[in-house]
N, C-alpha and C positions, 0 to 999 in steps of 0.2 A: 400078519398075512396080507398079503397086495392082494389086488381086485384089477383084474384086466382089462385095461379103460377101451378095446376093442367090442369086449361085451359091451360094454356100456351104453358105449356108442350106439351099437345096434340094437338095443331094447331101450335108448329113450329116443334112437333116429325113428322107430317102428310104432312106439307110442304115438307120436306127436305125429309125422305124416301121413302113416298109411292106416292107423285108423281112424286118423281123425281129417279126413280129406274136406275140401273146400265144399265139395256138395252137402255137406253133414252142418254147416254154418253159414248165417245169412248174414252176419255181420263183419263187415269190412275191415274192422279196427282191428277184432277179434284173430281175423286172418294175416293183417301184418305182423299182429304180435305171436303170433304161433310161427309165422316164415322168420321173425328174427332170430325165436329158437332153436330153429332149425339152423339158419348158418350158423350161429355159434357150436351147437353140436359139431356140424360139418367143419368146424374148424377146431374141432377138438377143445376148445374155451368152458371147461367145464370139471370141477373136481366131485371125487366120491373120498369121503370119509367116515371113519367109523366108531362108536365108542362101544368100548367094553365088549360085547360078541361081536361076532361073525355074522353076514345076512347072506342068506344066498336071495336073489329075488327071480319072479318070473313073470307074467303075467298069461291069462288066460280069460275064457269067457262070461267069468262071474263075477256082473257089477254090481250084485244086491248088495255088497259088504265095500266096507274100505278095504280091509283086510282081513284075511284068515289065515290060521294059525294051522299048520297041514301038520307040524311035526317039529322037534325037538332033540339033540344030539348034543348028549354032553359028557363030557369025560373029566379026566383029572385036570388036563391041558386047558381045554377049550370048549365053551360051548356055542351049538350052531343053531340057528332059531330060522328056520323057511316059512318064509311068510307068501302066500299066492295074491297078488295083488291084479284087480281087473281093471280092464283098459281106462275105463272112465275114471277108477278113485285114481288111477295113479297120473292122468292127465290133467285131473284137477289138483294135486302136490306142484306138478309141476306151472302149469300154468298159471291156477286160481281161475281157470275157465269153467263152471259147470258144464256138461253135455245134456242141452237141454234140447235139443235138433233131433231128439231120432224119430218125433214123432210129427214133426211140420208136415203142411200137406205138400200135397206133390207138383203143386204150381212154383212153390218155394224150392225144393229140389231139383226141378228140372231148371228155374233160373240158375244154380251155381255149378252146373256141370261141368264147368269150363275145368282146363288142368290148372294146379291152386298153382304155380308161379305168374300165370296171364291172370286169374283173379285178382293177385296181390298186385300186380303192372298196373291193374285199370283205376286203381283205388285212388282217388283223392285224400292224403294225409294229413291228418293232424296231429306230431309227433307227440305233442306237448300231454293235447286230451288222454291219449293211448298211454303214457308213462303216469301219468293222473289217477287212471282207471286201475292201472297194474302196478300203484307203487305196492303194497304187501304182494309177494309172489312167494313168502316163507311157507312152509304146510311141516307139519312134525308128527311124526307117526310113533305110538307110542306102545311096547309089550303091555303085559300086565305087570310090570313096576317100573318106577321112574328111573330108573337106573340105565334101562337100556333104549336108548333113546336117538331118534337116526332126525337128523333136518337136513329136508330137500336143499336149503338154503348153501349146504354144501356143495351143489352143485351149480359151479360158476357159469354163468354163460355171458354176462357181460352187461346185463340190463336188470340191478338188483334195487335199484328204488327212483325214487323221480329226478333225484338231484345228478343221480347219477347217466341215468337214460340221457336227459339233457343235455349233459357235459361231452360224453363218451364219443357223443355221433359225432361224425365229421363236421365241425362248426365254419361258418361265413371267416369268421377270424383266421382257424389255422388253416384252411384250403388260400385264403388270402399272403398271409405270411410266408408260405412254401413258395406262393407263387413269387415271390418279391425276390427269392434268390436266383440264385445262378443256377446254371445248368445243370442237370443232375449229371451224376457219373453213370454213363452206359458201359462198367466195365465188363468184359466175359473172358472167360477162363482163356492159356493160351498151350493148345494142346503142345507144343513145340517146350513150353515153360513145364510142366510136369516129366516130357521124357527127360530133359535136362537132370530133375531133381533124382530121379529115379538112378542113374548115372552116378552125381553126387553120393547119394548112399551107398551103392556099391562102391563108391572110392575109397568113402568112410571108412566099411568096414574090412578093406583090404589094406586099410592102412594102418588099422588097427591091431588085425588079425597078424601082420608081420612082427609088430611089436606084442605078440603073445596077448594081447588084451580081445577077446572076444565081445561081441555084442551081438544079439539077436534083434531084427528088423524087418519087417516085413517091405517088397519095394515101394507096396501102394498104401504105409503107414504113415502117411505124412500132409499135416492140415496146411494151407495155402492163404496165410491171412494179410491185410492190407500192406505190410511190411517187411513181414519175414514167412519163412518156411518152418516149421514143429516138426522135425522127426523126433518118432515115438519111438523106444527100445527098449529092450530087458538087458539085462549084463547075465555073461557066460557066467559057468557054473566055477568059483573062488574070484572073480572080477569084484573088486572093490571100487566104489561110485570116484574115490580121487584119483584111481589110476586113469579112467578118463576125462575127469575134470584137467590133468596136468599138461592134457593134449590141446587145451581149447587155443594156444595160439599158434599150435603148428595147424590147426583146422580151417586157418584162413590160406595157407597153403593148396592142402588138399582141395579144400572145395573152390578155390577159386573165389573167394569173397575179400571185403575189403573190413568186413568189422568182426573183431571178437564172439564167437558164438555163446547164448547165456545157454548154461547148464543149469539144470536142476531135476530136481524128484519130486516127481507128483503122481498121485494114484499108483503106487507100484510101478512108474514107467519114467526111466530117464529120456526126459525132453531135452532137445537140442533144437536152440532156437538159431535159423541162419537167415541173416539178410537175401531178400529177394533181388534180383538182379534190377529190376523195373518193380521201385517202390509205386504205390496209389495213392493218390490222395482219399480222404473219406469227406465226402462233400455233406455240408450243413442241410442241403435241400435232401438229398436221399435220405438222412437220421433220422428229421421231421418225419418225414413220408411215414418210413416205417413205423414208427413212434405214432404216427396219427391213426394210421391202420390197424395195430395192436394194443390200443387205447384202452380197451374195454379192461387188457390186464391189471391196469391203473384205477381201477374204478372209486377205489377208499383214497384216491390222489387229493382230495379237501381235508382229509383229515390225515393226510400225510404231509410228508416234504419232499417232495421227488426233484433231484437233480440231476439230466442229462449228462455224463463223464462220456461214452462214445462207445466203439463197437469194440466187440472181440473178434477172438483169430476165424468165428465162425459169420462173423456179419451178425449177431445178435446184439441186440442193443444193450448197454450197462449204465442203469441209472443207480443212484447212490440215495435213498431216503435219510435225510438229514434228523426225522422225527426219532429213528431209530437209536436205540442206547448205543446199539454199538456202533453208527458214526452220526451222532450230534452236530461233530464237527470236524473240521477238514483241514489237514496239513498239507503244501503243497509243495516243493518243491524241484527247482528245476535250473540249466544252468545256464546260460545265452544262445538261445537257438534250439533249446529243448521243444519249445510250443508251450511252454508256461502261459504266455499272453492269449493265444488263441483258444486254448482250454478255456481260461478264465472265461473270456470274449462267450465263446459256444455255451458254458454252465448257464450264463447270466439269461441271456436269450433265451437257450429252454425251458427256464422260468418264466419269463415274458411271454412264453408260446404255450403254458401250460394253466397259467394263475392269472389273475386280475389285481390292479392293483390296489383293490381293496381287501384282495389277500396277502399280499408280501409284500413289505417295503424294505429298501435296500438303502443301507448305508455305505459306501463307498470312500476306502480312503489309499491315497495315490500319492507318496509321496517325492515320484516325480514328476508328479503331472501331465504324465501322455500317455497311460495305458487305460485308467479308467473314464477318462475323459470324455468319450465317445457316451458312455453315458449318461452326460449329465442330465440331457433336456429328457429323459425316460420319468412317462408319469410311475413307475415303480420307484425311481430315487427320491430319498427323503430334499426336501425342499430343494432340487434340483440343484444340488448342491456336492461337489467332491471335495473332501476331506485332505488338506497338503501337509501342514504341517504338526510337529510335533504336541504343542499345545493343544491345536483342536481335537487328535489322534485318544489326548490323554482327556478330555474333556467329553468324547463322543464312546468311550469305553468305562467312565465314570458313570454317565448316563443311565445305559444300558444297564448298569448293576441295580441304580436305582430303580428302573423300570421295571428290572425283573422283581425285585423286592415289591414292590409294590403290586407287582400281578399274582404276587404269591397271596402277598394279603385279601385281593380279590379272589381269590382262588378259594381261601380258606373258609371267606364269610360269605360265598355262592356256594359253598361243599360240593367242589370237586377238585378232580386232581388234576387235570393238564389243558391247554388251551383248546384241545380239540374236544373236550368235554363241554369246557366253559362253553363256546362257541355255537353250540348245540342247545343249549341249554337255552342259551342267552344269545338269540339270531341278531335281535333288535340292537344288541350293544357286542358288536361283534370285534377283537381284538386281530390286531392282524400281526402274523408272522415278522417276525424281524431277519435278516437276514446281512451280518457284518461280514463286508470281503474288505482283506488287509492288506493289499497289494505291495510288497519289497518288502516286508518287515524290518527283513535287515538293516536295509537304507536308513532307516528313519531310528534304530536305535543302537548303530556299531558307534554313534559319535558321544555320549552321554549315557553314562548310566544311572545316571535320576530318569532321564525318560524310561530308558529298559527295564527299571527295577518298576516303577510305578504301571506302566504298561504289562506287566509281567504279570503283578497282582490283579487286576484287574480279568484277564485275561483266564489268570484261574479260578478265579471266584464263579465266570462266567459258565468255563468249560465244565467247570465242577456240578453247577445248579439250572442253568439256563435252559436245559430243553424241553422241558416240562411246560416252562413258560413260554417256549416259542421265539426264543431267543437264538440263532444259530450263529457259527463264524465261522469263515472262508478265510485262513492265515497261508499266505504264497512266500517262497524268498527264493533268490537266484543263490544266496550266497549259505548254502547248508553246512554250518561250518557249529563248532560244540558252541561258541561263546553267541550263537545266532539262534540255534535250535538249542536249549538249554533242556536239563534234567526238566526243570517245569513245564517245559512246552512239550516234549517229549510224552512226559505222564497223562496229561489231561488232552492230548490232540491227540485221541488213539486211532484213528480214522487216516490215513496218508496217501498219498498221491506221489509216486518218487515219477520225475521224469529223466531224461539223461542227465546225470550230476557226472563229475571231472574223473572220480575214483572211488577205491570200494571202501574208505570214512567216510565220505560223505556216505552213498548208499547206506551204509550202518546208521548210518545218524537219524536216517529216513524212517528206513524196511525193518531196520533190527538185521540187516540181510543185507548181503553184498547181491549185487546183480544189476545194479541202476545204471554202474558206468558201464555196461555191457548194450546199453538201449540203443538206440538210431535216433535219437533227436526228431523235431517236426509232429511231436506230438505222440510218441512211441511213450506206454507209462502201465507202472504197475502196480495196484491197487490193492492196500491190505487194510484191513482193517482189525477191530477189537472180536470180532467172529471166529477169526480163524487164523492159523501164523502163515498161511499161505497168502500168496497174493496173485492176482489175475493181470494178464497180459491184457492192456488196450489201447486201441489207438482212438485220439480226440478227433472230430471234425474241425473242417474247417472253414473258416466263415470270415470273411475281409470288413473292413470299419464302411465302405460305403455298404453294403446289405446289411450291417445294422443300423445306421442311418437312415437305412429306407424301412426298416420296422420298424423304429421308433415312433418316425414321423406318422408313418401308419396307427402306431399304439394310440398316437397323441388327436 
């Protein structure tokens, strides 16, 4: 059963404001950390989850108890356990505040009369003290058996321990970085571009409709993303999904477009993806932005691996946790003029804008020497150094095998299982992320199959064992071809990134799925991983070699 995060909202926005107003506390610190609450509620940054029963909760005027037990409901299904919970116990779950104000005298009370957002304005901050004071903010309320057990700590709000408070808030670093880019994009809708689309559909389906193929579409069902238009539809009643798939190249006809529309089925609804007349760029400074403002979603990002991939058709941001089983690690391709190079470019950077580099070091290998290049002098790259040719290619994935073996062995005789354990454990001797981007693969091994075969092993040894260890890889090739992407690279890089490839083998070779050669190039790409056999539409930012020159030099 769901819980209606509208409730929710309003019995913990009602908690925390209105009965615990500014005049009710004489401390300063106490009042920033209750109004950072509150915007997080007010931005909805916040989950409720449940184990084993149902809670209904409520609160009311009885703060002698944490909690009381008013009643019980239970049947063959489900049982329902109401528990009355009073303003004070359940502000102290939440907060870790006691309420020990209700009795100061009245010199103290008529000082904080003020309304509590001019309170919070006059304060003099000390972020650091304030996240110090509040690192435990857990509280766990417990039935009468262990079984049924509810933690506050479910409920996100963005500021769950010190490390994290720290990180989260808007730092000197990325407010600095954002600024070093270019111009943001001021794009706004363009009413003129919607009636157009509206039109479009109605072509659609009278073009369909003549050829006895029915479809069902609403005019104003259709998403508006950086590249193309998504119309949503259902199919008539006997319409088979390849009756309109055989249409898709008389549809650049109809609709006046100039690329092949991608088809497909997702949620019950054939999508129809059509180029926008007036593609957009998605700008490196707007992704930060957003990425810096919804931070707090990221807040386990230390014991994660989060890599910036770009937006979808809705402007939401799509980051790829590389810590994750199901993508460790990252196949990429793409064909000249896809945006292969700028993706890379943008992943590398959002790492640099996200981690320190005494969290991730990047090994880097290029073997034509001018795409990774711009990185070298980056204090993240290992001895400031890009990897060219084959030898050192085969030498630098040698390595790594040994390194991970050996973190294994650390791993074993510290008794624990993954580096973000280790890491915690052992602050003092802390192991940092590795992070391989393989820039052309192809390049470097369509000439020699000693290097490809040796390269190959290695490569699965890595994909196979390596994440645990903290070991990840970023494999790119222009040329997605069987004897390039092999059964081996295939199996173990379950993670992929298709961007425009030539035709639907290649595609295949990528997705398991034809649909790639259907993309717009420039950074237009679709993302599947070991999760799920679907894959999500998005497009990469974009970001030019002097604005990463001037973050480096910044890093540096």
């Amino acid at each position: 059963s769901s819980v209606e995060k509208k409730f929710w909202f309003n019995q913990l926005y009602r908690i925390l404001a209105y009965e615990n107003s500014a005049e009710r506390i004489n401390d300063k610190e106490q009042i920033l950390f209750i109004n950072t609450k509150l915007e997080a509620i007010n931005d909805g940054n916040f989950e409720i989850e449940f184990e084993n029963d149902i809670y209904a909760f409520y609160t009311d005027e009885r703060d002698d108890e944490e909690y009381v037990d008013t009643s019980s409901i239970e049947d063959d299904t489900i049982s329902i356990n109401i528990k009355s919970f009073g303003n004070k116990s359940l502000k102290f779950m939440l907060t870790g505040i006691e309420d020990e104000y209700e009795n100061k005298d009245e010199e103290i009370n008529n000082q904080y009369k003020e309304p509590f957002n001019t309170a919070v304005d006059d304060c003099e901050i000390d972020e650091e003290s304030i996240s110090n004071e509040h690192k435990d903010n857990k509280r766990e309320v417990y039935n009468e058996t262990e079984d049924n057990k509810i933690s506050i700590d479910d409920i996100e709000v963005g500021e769950e321990s010190n490390e994290s408070n720290k990180d989260v808030v808007l730092s000197k670093k990325h407010k600095n970085l954002i600024d070093l880019l270019m111009t943001k994009d001021d794009y706004v809708q363009d009413v003129e571009e919607e009636n157009d689309i509206r039109k479009k559909i109605n072509d659609l389906k009278n073009e369909l409709n003549i050829r006895k193929v029915k479809i069902n579409v609403k005019n104003d069902d259709f998403i508006i993303g950086p590249d193309i238009i998504r119309i949503r539809a259902t199919l008539g009643t006997g319409v088979d999904f390849n009756k309109i798939e055989k249409y898709s190249e008389d549809m650049k006809l109809w609709l006046r477009v100039n690329e092949k529309p991608l088809i497909f089925i997702e949620e019950g609804f054939v999508n129809i993806d059509i180029v926008r007349d007036k593609r957009r760029t998605v700008k490196m400074a707007n992704v930060l932005t957003k990425l810096n403002n919804n931070f707090e979603k990221y807040y386990d990002y230390k014991d994660k691996f989060y890599v910036l991939i770009g937006e979808d058709l809705l402007g939401n941001i799509k980051m790829i946790d590389l810590n994750d089983s199901n993508s460790p690690h990252l196949l990429i391709a793409g064909q000249t003029g896809s945006g292969k190079s700028v993706l890379l470019n943008s992943m590398l950077v959002s790492i640099m804008f996200m981690y320190e580099p005494d969290d991730i070091e990047m090994i880097l290998i290029d073997p034509k020497q001018v795409e990774l290049t711009v990185f070298e002098d980056s204090p993240f790259t290992k001895n400031n150094y890009i990897f060219t040719e084959p030898e050192e290619a085969i030498k630098v994935l040698d390595s790594l095998v040994e390194e991970m073996d050996e973190r294994y062995k650390l791993f074993r005789k510290s008794r624990v299982k993954n580096i973000a354990s280790y890491n915690e454990k052992f602050p003092d001797n802390k192991q940092k992320r590795i992070l391989l981007v393989f820039d052309e693969f192809g390049a470097m091994i369509e000439d020699s199959k000693e290097v490809k075969d040796k390269l190959e092993y290695s490569i699965k040894k890595l994909a196979q064992k390596a994440r645990a260890a903290g070991i990840h890889m970023i494999i790119s090739t222009q040329t997605p071809r069987a004897d390039i992407i092999t059964t081996t690279i295939r199996n173990n890089l379950t993670a992929r990134i298709a961007l425009k490839v030539t035709d639907s083998n290649a595609s295949s070779l990528i997705l398991d799925s034809k649909g790639a050669e259907s993309l717009l190039g420039k950074g237009d790409m679709l993302i599947k991983t070991a999760e799920s056999s679907t894959f999500v539409r998005t497009k990469s930012p974009y970001i030019d070699e002097d604005e990463i020159y001037d973050i480096i030099n910044y890093l540096q």
